[in-house]
N, C-alpha and C positions, 0 to 999 in steps of 0.2 A: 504493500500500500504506500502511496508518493505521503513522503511528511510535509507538513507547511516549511515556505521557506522562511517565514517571518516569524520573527523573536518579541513579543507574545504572537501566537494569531489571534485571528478574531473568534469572540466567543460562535458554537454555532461550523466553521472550518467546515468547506467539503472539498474547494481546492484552488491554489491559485491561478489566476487569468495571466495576458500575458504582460509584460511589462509597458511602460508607459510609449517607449520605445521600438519595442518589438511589433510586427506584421502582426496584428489581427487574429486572432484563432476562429474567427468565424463573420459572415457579412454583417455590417454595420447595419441598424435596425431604433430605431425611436417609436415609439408608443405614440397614439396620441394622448395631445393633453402635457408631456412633459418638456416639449421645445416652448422656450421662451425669448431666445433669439439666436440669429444664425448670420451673422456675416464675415468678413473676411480677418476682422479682428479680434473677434470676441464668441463662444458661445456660449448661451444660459439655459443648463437644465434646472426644471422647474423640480422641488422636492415638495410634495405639498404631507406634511406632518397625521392631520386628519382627513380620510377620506371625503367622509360624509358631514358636512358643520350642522349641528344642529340634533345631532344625534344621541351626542350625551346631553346632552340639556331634555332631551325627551326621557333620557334614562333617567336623569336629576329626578324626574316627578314623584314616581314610588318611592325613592331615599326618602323626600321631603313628607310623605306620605307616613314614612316608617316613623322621620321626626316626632311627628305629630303623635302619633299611637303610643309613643315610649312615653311622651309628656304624658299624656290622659291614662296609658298602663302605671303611673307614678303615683299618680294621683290615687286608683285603686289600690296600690300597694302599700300606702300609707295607712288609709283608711280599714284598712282588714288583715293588714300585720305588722308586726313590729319586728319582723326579722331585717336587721339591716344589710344581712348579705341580698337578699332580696332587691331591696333598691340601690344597692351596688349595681347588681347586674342591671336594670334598665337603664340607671345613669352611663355603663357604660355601654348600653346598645346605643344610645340615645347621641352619645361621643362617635361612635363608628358611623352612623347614619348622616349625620351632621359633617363627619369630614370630607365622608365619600361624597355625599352632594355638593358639597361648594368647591369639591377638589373638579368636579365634572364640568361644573358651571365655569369655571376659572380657567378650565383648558383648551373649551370652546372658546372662548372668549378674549381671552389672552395670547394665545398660542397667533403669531405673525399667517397670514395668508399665505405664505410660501415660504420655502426658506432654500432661495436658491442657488446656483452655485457656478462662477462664470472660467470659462476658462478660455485666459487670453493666448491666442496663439503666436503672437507677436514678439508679445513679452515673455512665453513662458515660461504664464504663473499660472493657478490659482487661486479663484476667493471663494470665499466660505461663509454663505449669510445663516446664523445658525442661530437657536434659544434654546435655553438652560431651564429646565423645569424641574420640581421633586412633585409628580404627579397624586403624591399620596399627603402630600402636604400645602396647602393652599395659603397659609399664611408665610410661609418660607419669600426668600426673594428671589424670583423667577425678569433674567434678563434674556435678553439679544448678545450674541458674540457674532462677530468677524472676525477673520482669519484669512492667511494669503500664504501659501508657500510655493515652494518652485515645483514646476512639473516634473523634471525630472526624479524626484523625490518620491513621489506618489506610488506605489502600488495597491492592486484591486484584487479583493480574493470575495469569493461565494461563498456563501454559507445558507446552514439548514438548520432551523430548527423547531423540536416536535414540542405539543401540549398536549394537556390535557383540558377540554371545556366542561363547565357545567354538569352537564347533563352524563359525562362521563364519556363521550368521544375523543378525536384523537384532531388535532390542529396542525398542520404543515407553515410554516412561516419560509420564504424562500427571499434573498437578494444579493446585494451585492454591497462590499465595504470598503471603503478606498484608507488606505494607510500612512502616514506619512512617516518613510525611512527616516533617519540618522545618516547623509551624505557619504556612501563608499560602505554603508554596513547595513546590514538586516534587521537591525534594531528599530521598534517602533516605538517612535515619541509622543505619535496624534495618530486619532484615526477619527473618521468621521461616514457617516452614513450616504448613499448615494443612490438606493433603488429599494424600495419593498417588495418588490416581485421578483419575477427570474426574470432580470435584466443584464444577461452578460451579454447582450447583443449591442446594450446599449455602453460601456465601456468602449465596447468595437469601434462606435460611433464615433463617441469622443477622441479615442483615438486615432483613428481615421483624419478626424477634422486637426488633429493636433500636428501629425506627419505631413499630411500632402491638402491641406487646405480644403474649403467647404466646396470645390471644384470634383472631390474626390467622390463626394456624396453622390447619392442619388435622389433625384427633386423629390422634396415629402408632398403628400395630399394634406397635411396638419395644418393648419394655421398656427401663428407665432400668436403669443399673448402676452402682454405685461402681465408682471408679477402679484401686481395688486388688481388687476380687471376679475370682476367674478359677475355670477346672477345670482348668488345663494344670499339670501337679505341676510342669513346670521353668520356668513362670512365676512360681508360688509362693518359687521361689529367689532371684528376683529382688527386688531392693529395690521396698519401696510408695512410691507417693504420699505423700509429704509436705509440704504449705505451713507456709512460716512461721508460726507460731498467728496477727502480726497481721493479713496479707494474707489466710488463709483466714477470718477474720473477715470485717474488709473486701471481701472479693469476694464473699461470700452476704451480705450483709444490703445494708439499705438506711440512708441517713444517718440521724440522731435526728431530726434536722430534717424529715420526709420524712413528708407527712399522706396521702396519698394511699392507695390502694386497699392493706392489707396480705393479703389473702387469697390465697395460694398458686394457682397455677392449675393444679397437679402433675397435676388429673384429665383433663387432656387427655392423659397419658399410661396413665391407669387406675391412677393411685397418688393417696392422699391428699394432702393439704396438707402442708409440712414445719412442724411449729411453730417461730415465732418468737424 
């Protein structure tokens, strides 16, 4: 059996992709929904954290539900016994119910509308638009991080992994995790998230567009979309995208120094050029 080549791997390990530099191990391929821009400088895959917005806030109901039942079960437990292990335990039902509901409501609600990830091919690099959450704690501080490091730095490995649901079934979790080496060594220092699904085609992409330019591709049928455009009204509550003014500078454009071809190649996705 092949061992990881990275010093930790990622939890989950089924095996690595190929380097950031290496030919492809398979044709380049993007989903729709996940390109957020394609040109000769820059491309932005979209990470969107929750599928569905609005979802756990529909789940929030019955917690909120439970809230209530533990209050007015208090109230009975007072009145018809004096055992105080007794309203121990509703006071702590009453705790769990209370944190799982506003933890839900706070992650719809907070969590940025994308968190995406641009990779300049000019320069490179890439960035890292990302949010720090402890999803079981709602009073905790929960921010926004950016990050930028070099391309060649990066490796990509798949992984798998099984649950258990509910009901006592069996959950398949599959994607992809980009790594970021220690320059000259196998050693991981960061790693960051890059696809919830089986997206090794989509690495392909990326690196497709990183080697020989968005020329290499094949025209998408997808439309491109800002990061903050949505139609879900309780995604609209959510905080937008926002880069730091210098980094979202820097990760669209290319250096001053930089003579080579400046024409946009947007129309491989049926959109014009972005002006300069």
């Amino acid at each position: 059996m092949t061992k990881p080549l990275l010093d930790p791997p990622c939890q989950g390990w089924r095996r690595d992709l190929p380097g950031p530099n290496d030919p492809p191990a398979e044709a380049p391929c993007i989903v729709f929904g996940a390109l957020n821009h394609l040109n000769d400088v820059y491309l932005e895959i979209s990470r969107r954290t929750i599928a569905i917005r609005g979802l756990l806030l529909l789940m929030a109901i019955p917690c909120w539900s439970l809230v209530l039942w533990t209050l007015v079960a208090s109230g009975f437990v007072s009145d018809l016994t004096n055992f105080e292990s007794t309203q121990l335990i509703v006071f702590f039902a009453f705790a769990v119910f209370l944190l799982i509901s506003l933890s839900m409501v706070r992650i719809d609600l907070s969590v940025p509308r994308s968190e995406p990830v641009r990779f300049n091919r000019i320069r490179r690099k890439v960035y890292v638009y990302g949010f720090q959450l402890v999803w079981w704690n709602p009073f905790a501080r929960w921010y926004v991080t950016t990050k930028s490091y070099d391309w060649d730095d990066l490796r990509a490995e798949a992984w798998k992994q099984r649950g258990a649901t509910a009901n006592g079934g069996l959950v398949i979790n599959e994607g992809v995790s980009l790594a970021v080496v220690k320059p000259g060594t196998k050693q991981v220092i960061d790693r960051f998230h890059l696809s919830g699904a089986v997206q090794t085609a989509l690495w392909a992409y990326i690196c497709t567009y990183m080697q020989k330019g968005p020329q290499a591709l094949e025209p998408c049928d997808a439309p491109m979309r800002d990061a903050n455009d949505t139609y879900n009204p309780i995604t609209r509550l959510a905080p937008k995208v926002q880069w730091p003014e210098a980094m979202d500078i820097e990760s669209r454009t290319a250096p001053s120094s930089y003579s080579g071809a400046s024409a946009a190649s947007a129309f491989l996705c049926g959109q014009s050029p972005e002006p300069r």
